[in-house]
N, C-alpha and C positions, 0 to 999 in steps of 0.2 A: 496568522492572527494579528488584527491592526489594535496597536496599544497608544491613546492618547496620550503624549507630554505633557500636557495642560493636566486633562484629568487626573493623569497618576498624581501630579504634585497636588492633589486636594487630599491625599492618601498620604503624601510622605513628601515634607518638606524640603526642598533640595538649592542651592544656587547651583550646582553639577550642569554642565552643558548637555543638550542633547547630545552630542559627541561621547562625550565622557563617560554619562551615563550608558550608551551604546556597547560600550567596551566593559564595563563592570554586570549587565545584563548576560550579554556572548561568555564570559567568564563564569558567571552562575550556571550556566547550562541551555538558556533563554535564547538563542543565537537570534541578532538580530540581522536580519537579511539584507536591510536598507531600512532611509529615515527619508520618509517626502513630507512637504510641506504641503499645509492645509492652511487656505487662507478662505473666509467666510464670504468674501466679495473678491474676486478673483481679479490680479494686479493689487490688492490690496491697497486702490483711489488713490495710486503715484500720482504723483504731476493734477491730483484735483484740487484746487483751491477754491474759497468763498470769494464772490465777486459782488460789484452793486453796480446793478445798470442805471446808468449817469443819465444818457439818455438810449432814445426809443423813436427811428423815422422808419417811416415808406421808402422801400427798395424802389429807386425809380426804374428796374427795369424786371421785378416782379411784386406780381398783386400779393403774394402767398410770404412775401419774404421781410423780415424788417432790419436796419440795420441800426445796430447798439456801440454805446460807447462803452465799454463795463471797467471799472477799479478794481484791479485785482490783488493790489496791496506793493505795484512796483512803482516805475517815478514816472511813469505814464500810462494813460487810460489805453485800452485797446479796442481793436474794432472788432465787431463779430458781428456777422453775416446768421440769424438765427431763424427758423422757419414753424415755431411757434407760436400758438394763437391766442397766450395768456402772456407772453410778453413784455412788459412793462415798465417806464422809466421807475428808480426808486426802489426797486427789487434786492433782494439778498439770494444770489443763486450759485450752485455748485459750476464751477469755468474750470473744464480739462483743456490746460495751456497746450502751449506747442512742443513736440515731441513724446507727451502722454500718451500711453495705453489704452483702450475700450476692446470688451470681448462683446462679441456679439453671446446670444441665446447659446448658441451652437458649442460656444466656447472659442471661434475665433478670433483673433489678435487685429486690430487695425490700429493703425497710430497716425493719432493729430497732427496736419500739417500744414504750414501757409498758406493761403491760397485765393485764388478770387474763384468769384459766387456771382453767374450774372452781372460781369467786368467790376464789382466791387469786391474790395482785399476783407479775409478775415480771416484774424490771426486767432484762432483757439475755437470753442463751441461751448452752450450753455446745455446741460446736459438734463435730460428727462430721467424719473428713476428706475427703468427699465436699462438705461441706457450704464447706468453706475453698474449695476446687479446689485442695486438697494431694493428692488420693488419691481412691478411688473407693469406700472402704469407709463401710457406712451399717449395721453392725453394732452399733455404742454408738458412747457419743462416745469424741474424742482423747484418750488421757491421756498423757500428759508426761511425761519423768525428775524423778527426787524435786528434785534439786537445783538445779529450772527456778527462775529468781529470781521471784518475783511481782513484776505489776506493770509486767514487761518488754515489750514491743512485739512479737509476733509475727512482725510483717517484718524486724525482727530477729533472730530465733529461725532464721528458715525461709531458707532459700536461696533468695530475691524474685529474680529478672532484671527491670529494668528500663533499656530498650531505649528507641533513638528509629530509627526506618526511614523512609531516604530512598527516598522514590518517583520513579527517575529515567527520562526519558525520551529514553531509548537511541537514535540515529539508527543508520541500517542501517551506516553507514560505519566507526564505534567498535565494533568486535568487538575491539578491543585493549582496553575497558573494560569487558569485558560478564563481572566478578568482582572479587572484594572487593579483590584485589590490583592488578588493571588499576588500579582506582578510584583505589587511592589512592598509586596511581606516578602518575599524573596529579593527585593532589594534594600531593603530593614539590615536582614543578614549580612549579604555582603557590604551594607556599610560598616556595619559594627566589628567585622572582619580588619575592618580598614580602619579603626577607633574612633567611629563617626556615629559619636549616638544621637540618634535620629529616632523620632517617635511615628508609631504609625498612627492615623488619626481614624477609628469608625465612625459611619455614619451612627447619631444618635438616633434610638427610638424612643425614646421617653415618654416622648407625651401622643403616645401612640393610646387611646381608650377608645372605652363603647359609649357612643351618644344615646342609642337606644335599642332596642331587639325587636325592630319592627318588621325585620324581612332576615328572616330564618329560611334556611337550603337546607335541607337535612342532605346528609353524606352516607353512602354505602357504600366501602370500599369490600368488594366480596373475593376479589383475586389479591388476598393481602402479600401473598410470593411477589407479585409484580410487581405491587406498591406498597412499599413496605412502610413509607410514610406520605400521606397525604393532608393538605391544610389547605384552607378554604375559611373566608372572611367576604359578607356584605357589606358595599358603598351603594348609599340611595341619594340620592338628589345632585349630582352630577351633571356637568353641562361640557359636553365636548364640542371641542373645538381644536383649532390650529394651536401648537407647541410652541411657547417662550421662545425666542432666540436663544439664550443658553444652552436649550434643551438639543434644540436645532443643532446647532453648533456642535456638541456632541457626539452626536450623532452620524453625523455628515463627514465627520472628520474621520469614521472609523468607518466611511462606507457603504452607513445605514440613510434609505431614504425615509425623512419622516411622515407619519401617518395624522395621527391626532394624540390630543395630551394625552388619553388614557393607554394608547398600543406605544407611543414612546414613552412614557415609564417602564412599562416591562421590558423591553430592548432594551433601556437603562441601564436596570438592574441586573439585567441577564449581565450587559457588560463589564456593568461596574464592581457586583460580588461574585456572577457565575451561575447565579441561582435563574433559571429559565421561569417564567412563569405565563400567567395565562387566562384574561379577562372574557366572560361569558355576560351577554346582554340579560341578566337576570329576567325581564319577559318573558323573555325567549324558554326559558327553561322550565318544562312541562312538569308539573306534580309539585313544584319546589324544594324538585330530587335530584340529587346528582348520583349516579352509580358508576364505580370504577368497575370495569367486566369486562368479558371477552364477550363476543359474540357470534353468532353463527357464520361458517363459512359463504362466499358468497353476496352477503349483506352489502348492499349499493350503497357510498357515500360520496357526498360530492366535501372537499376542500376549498380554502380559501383561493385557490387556483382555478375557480371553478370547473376542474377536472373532477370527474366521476372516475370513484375506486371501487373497486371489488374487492371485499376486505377477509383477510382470513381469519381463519377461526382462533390463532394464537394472536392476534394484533391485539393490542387492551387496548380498551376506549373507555372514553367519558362521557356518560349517559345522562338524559333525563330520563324522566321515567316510563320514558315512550322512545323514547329514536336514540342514535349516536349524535355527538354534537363535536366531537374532534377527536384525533387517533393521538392517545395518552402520549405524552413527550415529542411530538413530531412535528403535527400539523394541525391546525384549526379546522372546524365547518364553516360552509359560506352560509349554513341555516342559523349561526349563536355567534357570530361575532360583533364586536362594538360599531355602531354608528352614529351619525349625528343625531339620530333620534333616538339613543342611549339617553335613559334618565339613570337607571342602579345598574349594576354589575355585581355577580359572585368571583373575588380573585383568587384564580386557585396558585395555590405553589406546593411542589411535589416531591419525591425521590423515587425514580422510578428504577428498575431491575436493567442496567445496561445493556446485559445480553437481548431482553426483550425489545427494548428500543433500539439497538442496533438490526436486529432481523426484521420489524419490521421496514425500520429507516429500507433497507437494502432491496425488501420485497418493492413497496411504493416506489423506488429508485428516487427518495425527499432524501434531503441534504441541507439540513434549516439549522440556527445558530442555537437553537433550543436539542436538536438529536444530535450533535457534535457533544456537548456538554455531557447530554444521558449516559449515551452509549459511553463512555472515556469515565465518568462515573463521580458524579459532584458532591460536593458537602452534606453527610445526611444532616448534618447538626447546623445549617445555616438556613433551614427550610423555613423557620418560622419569624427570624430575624430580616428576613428577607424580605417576607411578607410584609412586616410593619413597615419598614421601611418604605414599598411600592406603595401601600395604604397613604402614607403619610404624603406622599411625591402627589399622588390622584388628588386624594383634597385639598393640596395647597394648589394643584394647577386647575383643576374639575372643580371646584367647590362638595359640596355632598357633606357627609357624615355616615360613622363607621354605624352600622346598623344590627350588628349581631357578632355574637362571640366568636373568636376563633376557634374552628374548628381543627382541633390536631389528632389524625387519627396514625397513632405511634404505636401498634400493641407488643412490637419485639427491639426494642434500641439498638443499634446496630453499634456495634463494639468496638472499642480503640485495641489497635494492633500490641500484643506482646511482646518486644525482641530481648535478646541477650548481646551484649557487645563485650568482646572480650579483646582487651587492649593488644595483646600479642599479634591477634588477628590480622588486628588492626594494621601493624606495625609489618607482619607478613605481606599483606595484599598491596598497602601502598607503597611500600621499600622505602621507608622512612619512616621514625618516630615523629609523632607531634605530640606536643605537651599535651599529659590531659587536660590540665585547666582549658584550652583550647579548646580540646574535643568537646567539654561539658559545655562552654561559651558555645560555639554553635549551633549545636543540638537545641541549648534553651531557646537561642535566636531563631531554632525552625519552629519552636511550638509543639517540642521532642521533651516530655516529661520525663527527669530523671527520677526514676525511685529510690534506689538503692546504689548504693559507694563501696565498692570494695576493690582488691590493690590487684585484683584479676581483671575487672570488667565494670560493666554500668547494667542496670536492669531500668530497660527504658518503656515507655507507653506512648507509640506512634499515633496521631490524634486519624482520626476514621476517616478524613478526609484525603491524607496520605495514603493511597490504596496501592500505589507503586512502592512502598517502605515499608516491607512483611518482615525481611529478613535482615541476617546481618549483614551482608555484603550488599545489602539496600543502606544500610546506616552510613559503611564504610563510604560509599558513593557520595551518599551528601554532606559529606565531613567535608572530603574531597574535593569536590564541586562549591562548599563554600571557601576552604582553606585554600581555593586555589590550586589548578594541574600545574600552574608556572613556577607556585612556588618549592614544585618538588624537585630534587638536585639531582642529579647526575653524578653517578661517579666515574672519576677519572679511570677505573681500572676493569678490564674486561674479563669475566669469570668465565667459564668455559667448563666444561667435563664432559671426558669423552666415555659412550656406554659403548656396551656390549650389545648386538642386536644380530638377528638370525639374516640371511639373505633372502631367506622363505617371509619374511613380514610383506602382508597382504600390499598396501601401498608400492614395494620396491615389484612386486611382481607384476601388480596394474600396471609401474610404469614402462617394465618393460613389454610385456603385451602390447599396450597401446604404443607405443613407438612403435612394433613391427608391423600391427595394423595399419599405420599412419603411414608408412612406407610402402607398403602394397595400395594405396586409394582409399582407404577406408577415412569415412569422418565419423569424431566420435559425437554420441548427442547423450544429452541429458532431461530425463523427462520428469514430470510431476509423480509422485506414488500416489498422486489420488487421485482417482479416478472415477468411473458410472459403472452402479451393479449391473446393468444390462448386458457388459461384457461377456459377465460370467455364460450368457446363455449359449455366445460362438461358443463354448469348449464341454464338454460333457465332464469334464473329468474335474475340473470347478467346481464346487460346492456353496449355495448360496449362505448356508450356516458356517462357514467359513469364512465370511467375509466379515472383516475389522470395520466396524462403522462409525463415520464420525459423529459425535455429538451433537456440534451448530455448524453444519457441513453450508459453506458459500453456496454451492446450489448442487441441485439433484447430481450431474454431473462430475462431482468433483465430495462426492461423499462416501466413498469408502476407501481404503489401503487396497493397490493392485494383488490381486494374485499373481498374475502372471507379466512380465515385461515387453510379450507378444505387440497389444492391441495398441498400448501408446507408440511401440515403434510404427506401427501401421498408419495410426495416425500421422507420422512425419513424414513414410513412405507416400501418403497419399496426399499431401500438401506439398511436398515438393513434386510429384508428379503432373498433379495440375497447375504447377506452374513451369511446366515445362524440362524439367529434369527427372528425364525419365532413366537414364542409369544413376544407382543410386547404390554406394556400400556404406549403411552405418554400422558402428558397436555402441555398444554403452553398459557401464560397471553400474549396475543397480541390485534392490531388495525388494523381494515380494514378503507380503505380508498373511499369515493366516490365523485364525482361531479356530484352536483346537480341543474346546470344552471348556476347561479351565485354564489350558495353556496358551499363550499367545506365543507365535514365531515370526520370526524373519529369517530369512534364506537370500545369500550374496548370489548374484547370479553376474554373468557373462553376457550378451545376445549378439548375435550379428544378424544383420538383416542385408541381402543382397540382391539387386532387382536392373534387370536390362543388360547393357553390352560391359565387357571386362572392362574396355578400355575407350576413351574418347574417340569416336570418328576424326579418322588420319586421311590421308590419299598414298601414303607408302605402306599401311596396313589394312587387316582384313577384321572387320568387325563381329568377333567373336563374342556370342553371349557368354551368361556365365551361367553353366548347366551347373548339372549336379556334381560331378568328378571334380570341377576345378574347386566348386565349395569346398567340397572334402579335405582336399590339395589343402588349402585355408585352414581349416580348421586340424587337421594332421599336423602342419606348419609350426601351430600354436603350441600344441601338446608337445613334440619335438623339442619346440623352444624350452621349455620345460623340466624337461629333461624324461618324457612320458614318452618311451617308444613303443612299448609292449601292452595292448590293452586289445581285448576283444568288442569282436562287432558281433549284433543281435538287430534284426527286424525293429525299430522304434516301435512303441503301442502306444506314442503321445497320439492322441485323436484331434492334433491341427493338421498333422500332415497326410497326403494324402499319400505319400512315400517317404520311407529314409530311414535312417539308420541311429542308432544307442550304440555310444562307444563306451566300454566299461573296464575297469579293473578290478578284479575278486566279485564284491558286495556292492563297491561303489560302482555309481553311473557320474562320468565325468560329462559325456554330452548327447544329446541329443539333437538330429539336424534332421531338413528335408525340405520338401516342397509344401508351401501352407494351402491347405483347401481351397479351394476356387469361393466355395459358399464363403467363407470367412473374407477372403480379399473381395471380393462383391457387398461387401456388408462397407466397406471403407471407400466402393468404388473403384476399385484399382484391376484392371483389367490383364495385367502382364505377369508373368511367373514371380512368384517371390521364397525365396530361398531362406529360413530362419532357423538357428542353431540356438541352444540352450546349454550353455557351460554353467554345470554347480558347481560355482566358484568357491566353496566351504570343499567340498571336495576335488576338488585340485591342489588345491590348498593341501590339505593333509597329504594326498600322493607323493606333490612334489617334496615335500620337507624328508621322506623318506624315503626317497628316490638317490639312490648313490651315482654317484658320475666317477665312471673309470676311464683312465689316460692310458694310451698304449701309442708304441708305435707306427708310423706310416709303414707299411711291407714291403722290402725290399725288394719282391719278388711279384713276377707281371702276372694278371687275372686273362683268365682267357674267357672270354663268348662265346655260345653256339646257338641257336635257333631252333625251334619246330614250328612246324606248321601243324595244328591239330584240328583235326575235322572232330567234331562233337557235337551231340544232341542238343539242343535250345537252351534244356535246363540247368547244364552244365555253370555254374558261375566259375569264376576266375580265381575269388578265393578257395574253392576247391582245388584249381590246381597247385595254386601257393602252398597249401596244406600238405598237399601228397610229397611235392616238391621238397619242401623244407624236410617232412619224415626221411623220406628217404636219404636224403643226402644232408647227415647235420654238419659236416664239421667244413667242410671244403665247399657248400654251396653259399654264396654270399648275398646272390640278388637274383628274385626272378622278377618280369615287368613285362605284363602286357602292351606292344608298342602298334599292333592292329588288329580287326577285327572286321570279318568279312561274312556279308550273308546275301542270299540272291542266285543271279545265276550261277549255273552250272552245279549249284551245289543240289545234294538230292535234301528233299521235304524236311521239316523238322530240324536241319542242320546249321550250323555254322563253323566257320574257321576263324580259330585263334592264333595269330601270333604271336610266340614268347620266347622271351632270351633268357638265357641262364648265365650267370657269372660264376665262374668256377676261381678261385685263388687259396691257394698252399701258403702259407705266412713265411715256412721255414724253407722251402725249395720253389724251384721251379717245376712248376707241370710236367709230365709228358704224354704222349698224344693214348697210351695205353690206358692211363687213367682216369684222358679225359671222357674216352670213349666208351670206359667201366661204366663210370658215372651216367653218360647221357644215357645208354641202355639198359641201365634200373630204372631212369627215371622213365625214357617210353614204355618198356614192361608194366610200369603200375601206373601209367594213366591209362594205358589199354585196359588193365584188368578193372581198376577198381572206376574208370569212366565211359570207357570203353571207346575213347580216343583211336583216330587212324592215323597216320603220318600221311600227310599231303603229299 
């Protein structure tokens, strides 16, 4: 936001330097980014002095050329070489001496230098007013009034503006400062903070009246939620034209190009109080109806941009009584705005519904100094002061007269904010007492009515246009922000206490997790929880009455709470993909959301997402994808770490995978993994396997916390190996044999481990061969070979019996 110097002090009287003022601004909460200067004739006519041509000859060596003697107020006359067709001895003309400035149109720099012209010397140039950036004409040069003094300064002569512009940077929450005059009611306070009482000055409306009621608009505002206040006043006899310089000047200085007197007033005022406003060529305007309304989806309009819009059916517009004529708080139509052959106008000024004006603003992708204001949420109570004022600016620059009553269509007041401040609070949040007389001085300096005194607290009435100051820890803020963050102290002495806290707290476990991942390859990502209901449709087991919807959802896209963590990793799986990183391990610590009637949940979850080769392409290694066993591996790893050794596996019945496995304990389901559907990764585009686990991080959680970890000693005594080779039917799994294995032999068997697995030839139809080792260790003795051999012969008796295993 660009904040005039100049302007503001017509608001609040200051000798303070731009400087100065910069630093008591940044202080108030107003951060000023930088201060550039605005000069209204650019060089602001250095080095231009009034000159008088002495005399006036023929260039003897051009027709086009005359050479002059001109006084320019030093102790001798100078010569200038000048190529001008009005020319003339006796003249009063603007002479940029030697080494002065000239911008071209463009804005570029050339500078005056001695020189000959056609072998004659000319020291300086007689300048045309195109040539200053006084004017545009490049017909002869400037000539002067007779009684111009020589010698005199130009910048003197000419009406120079020289401007400093604060470039501030406006947080969303200060829509109370987003105009010269917010500005500098917030620097009112902080000078009275500082014992600098300073008045702030309004513009008067006084002698704001009705000439006559000859041109009546009747108003129907029928979407009164939208517009909660709308006002509207006729100017008839009006002649537009080009803007004062002062007007100019304003304007320009903040950025604005100007238009004509009557569209620079409302950019004015927008800037000068905040109040957006909005002139219609009263002709123009069918029925001498205005209606505020929605209209049909669909409905073509074109804007002042002469882009044609497609307008939805939430958009509010402002109607005659036949067509649209501009989209409420935003933009204008190119069919009702003002031009030169403007004689009356109806001026509207409004308060429109933010959230409505921000949605539309967003649909149109408009971005106008008028839906900055809306949307952030302006003065309901300056709508109609505003008005007089624009009224007032129009007929003194337009000529005309006020031609009908103002219309104020207010039917629900919109209310000044209630808080409680209670001193203690107070004194909690910002680690320091400040005297109340203080507190009560500030507050009154924001325009913060106190009601009521008592030795608890203050009963305050926050004025409506404060819409960021509901609460109390909003009051406390702008106590703060005027009393100053610098002047709160520091103490020398550092407090400290130490608590009691479990090692099972969800954070200390993320971070151990995530270091282990981060050690194995894994990168962790963090996604949006909001997402597109469309998701729901890859998964059956999603419910769309489940889904948490948002309100004023940014776009279709990004308008419900995820159910599941799946689809957005997919999403990163399938962006890094096509950009060439196709192995790829993420994790990421998130929450799914659901609605469950009257209940609403959230559920911590875990995911890893795994896709392509283990490990980077080497030339001393073998590019090993990552199947499903090594996932496992991973995900076993985790639980391990944990301190989860004991949990059972079951078939998954999550319907993304098209395989894998539910690892569980008791009731609980800790995780869920496998291979995600082909259909589903074709929906993302991703053509390669992708491997997704699902840890219920609520349920790990609880396991681990009741999960005891027992110390024992290393055994002093050696484990011994043996082998079988088992021939078995297809159906056979592996943890089958684990299971008989473990039965049979509980106390002395320590590890079995499938370490191959053979099928093809030589073996007969339906078959395969397993290889597995057994680890056998006595804690208290050492083995002997009788009962290792007890051992291995229960264990082939019941995989023959109960698998019907052979020994290879």
């Amino acid at each position: 936001m660009k904040i005039s110097y100049n302007w503001l002090k017509q608001f609040i009287k200051t000798d303070w330097t731009a400087e100065q003022t910069e630093e008591l601004l940044t202080d108030l909460g107003l951060e000023v980014e930088g201060i550039n200067a605005y000069e209204s004739v650019k060089g602001g006519l250095k080095g231009i002095v009034v000159g008088e041509v002495l005399t006036c000859i023929q260039h003897p060596n051009a027709d086009r050329l005359k050479i002059t003697t001109v006084n320019i107020g030093a102790e001798t006359p100078v010569q200038i070489v000048c190529g001008a067709p009005n020319v003339a001895a006796g003249q009063k003309v603007p002479v940029a001496t030697i080494g002065s400035t000239l911008y071209t149109e463009e804005g570029e720099a050339w500078t005056i230098k001695k020189g000959k012209i056609r072998g004659e010397e000319s020291h300086g140039m007689i300048c045309a007013e195109d040539e200053l950036g006084l004017g545009k004409s490049h017909d002869g040069i400037m000539v002067l009034a007779e009684d111009t003094v020589v010698g005199t300064l130009a910048s003197a002569l000419f009406n120079i503006e020289n401007d400093q512009v604060f470039e501030i940077g406006l947080t969303p929450n200060r829509a109370d400062a987003m105009s010269h005059y917010g500005t500098a009611r917030d620097l009112k306070a902080g000078f009275l903070q500082k014992d600098i009482n300073v008045e702030l000055i309004t513009p008067s409306v006084s002698a704001f009246h009705v000439d006559n009621r000859t041109l009546k608009i009747d108003v129907d505002v029928q979407n009164k939620e939208l517009a909660p206040r709308y006002c509207g006043v006729t100017i008839s006899g009006i002649k537009v034209s080009e803007s004062p310089d002062w007007l100019k000047h304003r304007l320009k200085s903040i950025g604005l190009t100007p238009k004509n007197n009557v569209v620079d007033v409302t950019n004015y005022v927008l800037h000068e109080l905040g109040q957006p406003l909005h002139a219609f060529d009263a002709a123009k305007i069918i029925g001498n109806k205005i209606e505020v309304k929605t209209v049909a989806a669909g409905t073509k309009f074109t804007t002042l941009d002469e882009v044609e819009r497609e307008l939805h059916e939430d958009d509010l517009m402002i109607c005659d009584a036949e067509k649209p004529m501009c989209i409420a708080g935003v933009f204008g139509g190119i069919a009702s705005g003002v031009t030169e052959h403007t004689t009356s106008i109806f001026l509207e000024s409004a308060y429109f519904n933010p959230i409505s004006i921000r949605k539309t603003a967003k649909r149109h992708a408009l971005n106008t100094d008028a839906s900055f204001r809306f949307e952030r949420g302006i003065d309901p109570n300056i709508t109609e002061y505003a008005l007089k004022r624009a009224a007032l600016l129009i007929i003194e620059l337009a000529g005309g007269e006020i031609t009908s009553d103002i219309i104020d269509a207010y039917p629900n007041k919109i209310e000044d904010f209630q808080v409680r401040l209670s001193f203690d609070n107070a004194e909690k949040l910002i680690g320091q007492e400040i005297p109340k007389e203080t507190i009560k001085r500030i507050l009154s300096s924001l325009d913060i009515k106190i009601n009521n005194v008592t030795e608890t607290g203050l009963g305050l009435t926050v004025p409506a246009y404060r819409n960021d100051v509901q609460r109390e820890a909003d009051i406390i803020e702008e106590i703060l922000r005027v009393y100053g963050y610098n002047n709160i102290g520091f103490t020398n002495k550092l407090n400290a206490s130490i608590s009691n806290s479990s090692k099972f707290e969800d954070h200390k476990l993320q971070n151990i997790i995530g270091n282990q991942l981060a050690s194995q390859g894994f990168y962790e990502m963090l996604a949006n929880s909001l997402t597109t209901p469309e998701y729901i449709k890859l998964d059956e087991q999603l419910k769309e009455e489940h889904n948490i919807v948002m309100l004023n959802p940014l776009s279709n896209d990004l308008s419900v709470m995820r159910q599941s963590l799946l689809f957005s990793g997919l999403e990163a799986l399938s962006y890094n993909i096509n950009r060439k990183r196709s192995n790829v391990k993420f994790f990421e610590f998130g929450k799914t959301y659901h609605n469950f009637g009257e209940n609403r949940e959230e559920h911590k979850h875990l995911t890893l997402l795994v896709t392509g080769n283990r490990t980077a392409e080497a030339w001393n290694g073998l590019n090993k994808p990552s199947d499903f066993f090594y996932f496992k591996g991973t995900i076993t790893s985790i639980l391990e770490r944990l301190g989860i050794s004991r949990f059972k596996e079951t078939p998954t019945k999550d319907a993304i995978f098209s395989e894998g496995l539910t690892l569980g304990l008791g009731k609980n389901k800790l995780v869920s993994f496998g291979l995600v559907k082909k259909n589903i990764l074709k929906h993302f585009g991703i053509n390669q396997e992708v491997l997704f686990a699902d840890f219920n991080w609520d349920n790990i959680i609880e396991v681990a916390k009741h999960n005891k970890i027992k110390f024992k000693e290393i055994p002093k005594y050696p484990e011994v190996r043996r082998d079988f080779a088992l021939l078995l039917d297809d159906a056979v799994s592996f943890e089958s044999i684990h299971t008989i294995a473990k039965q049979t032999e509980k106390q002395l068997l320590k590890a079995v481990n499938l370490f191959d697995v053979y099928q093809g030839k030589n073996l007969p139809k339906g078959k395969k061969s397993y290889a597995v080792s057994f680890t056998i260790q006595d804690e208290n003795k050492t083995l002997t070979d009788k009962q290792i051999d007890k051992i291995m012969n229960k264990l082939q008796a019941n995989f023959e019996k109960q698998l019907g295993a052979e020994l290879r």
